[in-house]
N, C-alpha and C positions, 0 to 999 in steps of 0.2 A: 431500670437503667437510670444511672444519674443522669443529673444536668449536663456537668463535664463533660461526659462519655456522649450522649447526644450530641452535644453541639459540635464536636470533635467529630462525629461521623455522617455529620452533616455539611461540614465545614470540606472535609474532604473530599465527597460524591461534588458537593458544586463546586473543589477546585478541578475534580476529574471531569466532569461535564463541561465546565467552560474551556478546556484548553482546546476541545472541539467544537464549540459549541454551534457553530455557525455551517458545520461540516451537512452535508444528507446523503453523503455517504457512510456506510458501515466497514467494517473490517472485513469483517466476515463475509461483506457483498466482493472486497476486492478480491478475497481470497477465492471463494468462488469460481470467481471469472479468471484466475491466473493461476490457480494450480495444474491444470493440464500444460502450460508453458515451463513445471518444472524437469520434468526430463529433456528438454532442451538446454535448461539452464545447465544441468548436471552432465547429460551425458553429449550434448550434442544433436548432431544429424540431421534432419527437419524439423521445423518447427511446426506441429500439427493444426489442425485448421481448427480446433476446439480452444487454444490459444490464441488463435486470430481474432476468434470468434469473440473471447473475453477481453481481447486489448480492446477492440472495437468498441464493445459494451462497456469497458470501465470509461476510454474519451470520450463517449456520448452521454454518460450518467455524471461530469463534470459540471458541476452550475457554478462553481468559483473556487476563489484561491482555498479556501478553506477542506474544500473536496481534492484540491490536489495535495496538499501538503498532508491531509488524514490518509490518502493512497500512497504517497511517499513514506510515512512511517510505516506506514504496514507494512510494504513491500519489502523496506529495508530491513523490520524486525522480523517476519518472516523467512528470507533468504536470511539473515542470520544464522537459523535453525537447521538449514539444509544441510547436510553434510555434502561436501565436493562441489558448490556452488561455485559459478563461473562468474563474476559479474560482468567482465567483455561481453560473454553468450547472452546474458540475461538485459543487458541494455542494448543490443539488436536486434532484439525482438522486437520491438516498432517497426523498425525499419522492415525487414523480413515480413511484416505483416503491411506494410504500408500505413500504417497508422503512427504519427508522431508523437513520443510520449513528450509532456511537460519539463520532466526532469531525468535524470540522471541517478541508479542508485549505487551507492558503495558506503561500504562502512563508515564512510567520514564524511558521506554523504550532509549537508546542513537540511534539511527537509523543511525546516520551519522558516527556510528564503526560497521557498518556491513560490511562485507568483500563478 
């Protein structure tokens, strides 16, 4: 491998690492903890206690701003992907669960001014 080609794929792993870098949350933990909350998002009805369960555990896995704003992108790139995704449905699921989320997601969401 060159020099070039190294430094270039080096260069990019630590601009992808540092834009989270302070985060200890994972994606894939929020995901986890919030997919059972998808068939409310989509279709409705109640929201299941397995959902509660993971709002619960993502607000309590927060140590700072940096964990909120890596569970805002996710969430938002995620429900992206959903098809028939409700975002009214999906941002009252705090509420429903009693557990206050941080922020707010919708596609024009700003994630990176969450606090």
């Amino acid at each position: 491998m060159s020099k070039v080609v190294l430094i270039s794929v080096m260069t990019a792993c630590m601009l992808i690492s540092s834009s989270y870098g302070k985060a200890t949350l994972t994606c894939e933990q929020v995901t986890i903890w919030l997919t059972p909350c998808i068939p409310y998002g989509t279709l409705g009805g109640s929201v299941l206690p397995l959902c509660c369960q993971g709002v619960h555990s993502l607000n309590a896995a927060y140590k700072n701003g940096d964990d909120r704003r890596l569970a805002c992108h996710c969430v938002q790139d995620r429900a992206a992907l959903i098809p028939l995704i409700d975002y009214t449905r999906i941002n009252q699921i705090g509420d429903l669960c009693g557990s206050k989320c941080p922020f707010k997601v919708y596609p024009s969401t700003d994630c990176d001014k969450v606090k």
